[in-house]
C-alpha positions as CSV (number, residue, x, y, z in Angstrom):
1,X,-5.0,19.0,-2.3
2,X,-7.0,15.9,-2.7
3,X,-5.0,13.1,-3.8
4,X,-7.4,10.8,-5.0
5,X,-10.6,10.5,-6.7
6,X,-13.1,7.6,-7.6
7,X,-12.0,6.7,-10.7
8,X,-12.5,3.1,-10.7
9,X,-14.8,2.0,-14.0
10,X,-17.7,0.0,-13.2
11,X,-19.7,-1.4,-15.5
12,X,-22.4,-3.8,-16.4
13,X,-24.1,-3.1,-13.2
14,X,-27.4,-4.8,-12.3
15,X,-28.8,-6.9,-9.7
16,X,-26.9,-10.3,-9.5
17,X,-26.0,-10.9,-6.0
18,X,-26.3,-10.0,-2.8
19,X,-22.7,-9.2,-2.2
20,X,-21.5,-7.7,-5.5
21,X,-24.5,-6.1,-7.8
22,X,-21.3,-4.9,-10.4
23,X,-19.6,-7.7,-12.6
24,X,-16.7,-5.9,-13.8
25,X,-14.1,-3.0,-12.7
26,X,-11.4,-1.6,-15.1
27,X,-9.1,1.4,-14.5
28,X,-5.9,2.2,-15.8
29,X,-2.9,2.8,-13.4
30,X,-4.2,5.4,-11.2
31,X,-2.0,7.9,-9.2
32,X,0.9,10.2,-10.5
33,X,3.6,9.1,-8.4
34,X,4.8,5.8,-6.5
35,X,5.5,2.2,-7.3
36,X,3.1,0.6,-10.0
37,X,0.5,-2.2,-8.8
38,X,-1.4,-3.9,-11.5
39,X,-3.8,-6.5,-9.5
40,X,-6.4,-8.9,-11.0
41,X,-9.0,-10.7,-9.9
42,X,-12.4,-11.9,-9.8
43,X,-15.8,-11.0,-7.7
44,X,-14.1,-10.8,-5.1
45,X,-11.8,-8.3,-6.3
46,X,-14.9,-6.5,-7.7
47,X,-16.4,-6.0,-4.7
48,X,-13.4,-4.3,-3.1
49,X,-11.8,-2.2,-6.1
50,X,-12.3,1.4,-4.5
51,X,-10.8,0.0,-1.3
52,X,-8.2,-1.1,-2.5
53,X,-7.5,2.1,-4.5
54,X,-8.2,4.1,-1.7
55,X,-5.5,2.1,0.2
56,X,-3.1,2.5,-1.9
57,X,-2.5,6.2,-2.5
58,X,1.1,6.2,-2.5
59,X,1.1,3.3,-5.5
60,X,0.0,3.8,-9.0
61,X,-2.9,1.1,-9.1
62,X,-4.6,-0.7,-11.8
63,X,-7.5,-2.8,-11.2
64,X,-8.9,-5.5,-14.0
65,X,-11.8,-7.5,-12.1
66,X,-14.2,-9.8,-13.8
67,X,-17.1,-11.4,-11.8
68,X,-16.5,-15.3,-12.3
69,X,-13.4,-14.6,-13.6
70,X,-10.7,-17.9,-13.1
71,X,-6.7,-19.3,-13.9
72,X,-8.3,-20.8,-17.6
73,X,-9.3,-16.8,-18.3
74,X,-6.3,-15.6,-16.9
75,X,-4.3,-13.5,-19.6
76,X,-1.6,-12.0,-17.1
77,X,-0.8,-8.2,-16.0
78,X,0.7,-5.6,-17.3
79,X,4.6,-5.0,-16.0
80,X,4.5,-3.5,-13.0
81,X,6.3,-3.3,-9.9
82,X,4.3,-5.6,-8.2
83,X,2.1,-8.3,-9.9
84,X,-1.5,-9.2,-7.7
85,X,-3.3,-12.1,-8.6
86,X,-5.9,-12.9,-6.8
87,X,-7.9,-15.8,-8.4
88,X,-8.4,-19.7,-7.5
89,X,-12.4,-19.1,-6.5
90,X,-13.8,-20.1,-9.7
91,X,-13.2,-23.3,-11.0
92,X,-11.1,-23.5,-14.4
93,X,-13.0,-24.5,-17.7
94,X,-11.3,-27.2,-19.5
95,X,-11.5,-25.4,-23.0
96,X,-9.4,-22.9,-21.8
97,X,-10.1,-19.1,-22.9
98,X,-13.5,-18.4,-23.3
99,X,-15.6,-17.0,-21.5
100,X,-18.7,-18.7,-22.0
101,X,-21.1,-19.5,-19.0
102,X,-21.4,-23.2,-20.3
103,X,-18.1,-23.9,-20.4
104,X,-17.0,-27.6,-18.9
105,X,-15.5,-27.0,-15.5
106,X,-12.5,-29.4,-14.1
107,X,-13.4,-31.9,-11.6
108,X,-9.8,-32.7,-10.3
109,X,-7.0,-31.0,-8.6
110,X,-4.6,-32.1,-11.6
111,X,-6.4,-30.2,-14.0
112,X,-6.8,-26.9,-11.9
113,X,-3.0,-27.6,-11.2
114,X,-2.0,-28.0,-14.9
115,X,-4.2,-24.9,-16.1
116,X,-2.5,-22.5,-13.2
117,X,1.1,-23.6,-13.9
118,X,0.6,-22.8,-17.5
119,X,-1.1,-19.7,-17.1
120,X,0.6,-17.8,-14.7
121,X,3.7,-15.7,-15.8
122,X,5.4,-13.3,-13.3
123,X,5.4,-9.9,-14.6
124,X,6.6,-8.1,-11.3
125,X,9.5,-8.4,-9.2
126,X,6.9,-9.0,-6.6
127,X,4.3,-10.8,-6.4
128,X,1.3,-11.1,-4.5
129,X,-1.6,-14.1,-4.2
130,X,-4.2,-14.9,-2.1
131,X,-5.1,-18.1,-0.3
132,X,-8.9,-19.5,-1.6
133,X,-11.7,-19.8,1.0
134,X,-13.4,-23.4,1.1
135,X,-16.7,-22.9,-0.4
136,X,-17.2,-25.0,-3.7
137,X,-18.3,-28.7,-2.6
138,X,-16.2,-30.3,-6.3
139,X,-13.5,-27.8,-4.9
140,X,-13.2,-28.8,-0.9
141,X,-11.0,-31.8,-1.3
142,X,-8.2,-30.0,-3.1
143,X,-8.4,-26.3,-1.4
144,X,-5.5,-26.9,1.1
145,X,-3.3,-28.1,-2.6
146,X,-4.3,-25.3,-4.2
147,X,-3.5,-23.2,-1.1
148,X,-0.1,-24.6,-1.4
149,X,0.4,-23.8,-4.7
150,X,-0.8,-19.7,-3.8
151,X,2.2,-19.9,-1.2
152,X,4.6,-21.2,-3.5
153,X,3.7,-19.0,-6.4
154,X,3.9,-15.5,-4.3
155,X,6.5,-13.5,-2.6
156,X,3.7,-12.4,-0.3
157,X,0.8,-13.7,0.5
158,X,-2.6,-12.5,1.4
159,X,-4.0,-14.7,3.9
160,X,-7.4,-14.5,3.4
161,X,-9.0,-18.5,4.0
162,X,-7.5,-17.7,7.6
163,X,-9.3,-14.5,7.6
164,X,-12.4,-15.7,6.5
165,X,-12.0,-19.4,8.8
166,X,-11.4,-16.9,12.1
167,X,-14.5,-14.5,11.3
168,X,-16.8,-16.4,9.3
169,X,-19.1,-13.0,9.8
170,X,-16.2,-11.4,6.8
171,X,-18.5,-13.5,4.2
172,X,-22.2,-13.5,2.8
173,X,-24.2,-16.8,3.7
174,X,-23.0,-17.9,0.0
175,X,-19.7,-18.2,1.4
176,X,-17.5,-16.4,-1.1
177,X,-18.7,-12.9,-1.3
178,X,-17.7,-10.4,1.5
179,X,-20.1,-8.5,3.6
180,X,-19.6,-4.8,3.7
181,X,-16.8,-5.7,6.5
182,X,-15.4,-8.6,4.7
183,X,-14.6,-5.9,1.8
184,X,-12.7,-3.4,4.1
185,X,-10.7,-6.5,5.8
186,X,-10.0,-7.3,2.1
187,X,-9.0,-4.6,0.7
188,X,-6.6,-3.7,4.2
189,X,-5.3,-7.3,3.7
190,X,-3.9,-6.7,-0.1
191,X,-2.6,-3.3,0.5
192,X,-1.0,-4.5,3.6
193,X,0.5,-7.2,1.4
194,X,1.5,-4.9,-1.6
195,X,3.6,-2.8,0.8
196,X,5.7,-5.5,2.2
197,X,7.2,-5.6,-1.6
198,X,10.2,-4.2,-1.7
199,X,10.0,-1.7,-4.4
């Protein structure tokens, strides 16, 4: 009996980039039996949705992706078993919630801090993060803080900057968008991660 069908919601699709030509993915908690995995995320995330569903077949998954989405958009996850976040690529704005493509990004570490510790709120027993890739010149200087933060925020994390630094080949020439490779690898990665949760 098949298990598992495409059910993830894309939307808004049209030629934007290379890597990702969808900016959004929305499903509900997919699957009828298992623990409950609500991830969010941004392009990234996007990119690899059906992966990660198809990963996952023994978890009830729901996927809430926006392309450009960041910590100052962040309006948390549904409670679940385990909680994914996996954000920190885009650069907060400094007006906080909207999501307007002329919003003011920060410029400092301090701010990005201050925006992340008030915005996230663990809604899992477990949760999961992933580590940033260095790709944003304004962002290089405080990637390896906001690393830090990832580590110290997640019960597991999803090492993906040392994917990415070991097999440079995982990411478009942009340097943030996976290849067709760098989707599987990311997908495998966050699955891998959701089932060392105890649940």
């Amino acid at each position: 009996m098949k298990r598992w069908s495409k059910t993830v919601l894309l939307v808004a699709c049209f030629p934007m980039l290379a890597a990702n030509s969808c900016e959004y993915a929305d499903t509900d908690f997919v699957g009828s039996s298992g623990p409950t995995v609500d991830v969010g995320g941004d392009s990234i995330t996007v990119g690899s949705a059906d992966l990660i569903h198809a990963n996952l077949l023994d978890h009830r998954v729901k996927v809430k992706a926006v392309v450009g989405n960041r910590w100052s958009w962040f309006v948390g996850t549904a409670p679940s078993d385990v909680q994914v976040v996996l954000l920190g690529t885009n650069l907060s704005d400094r007006d906080g919630t909207t999501l307007t493509p002329d919003a003011t990004p920060v410029t400092s570490w301090t701010e990005e801090q201050a925006i992340m510790d008030a915005k996230f709120v663990r809604s899992a027993p477990c949760v999961v993060m992933a580590t940033v890739t260095n790709w944003s010149p304004s962002q290089r200087t405080w990637l390896p803080d906001l690393n830090v933060w990832v580590r110290s925020h997640a019960d597991v994390v999803v090492e993906w900057d040392a994917a990415v630094t070991g097999d440079p080949s995982l990411v478009n020439p942009d340097g943030v968008h996976p290849t067709e490779a760098g989707k599987t690898v990311f997908a495998n990665l966050v699955a891998d991660a959701v089932r060392l949760c105890p649940t």
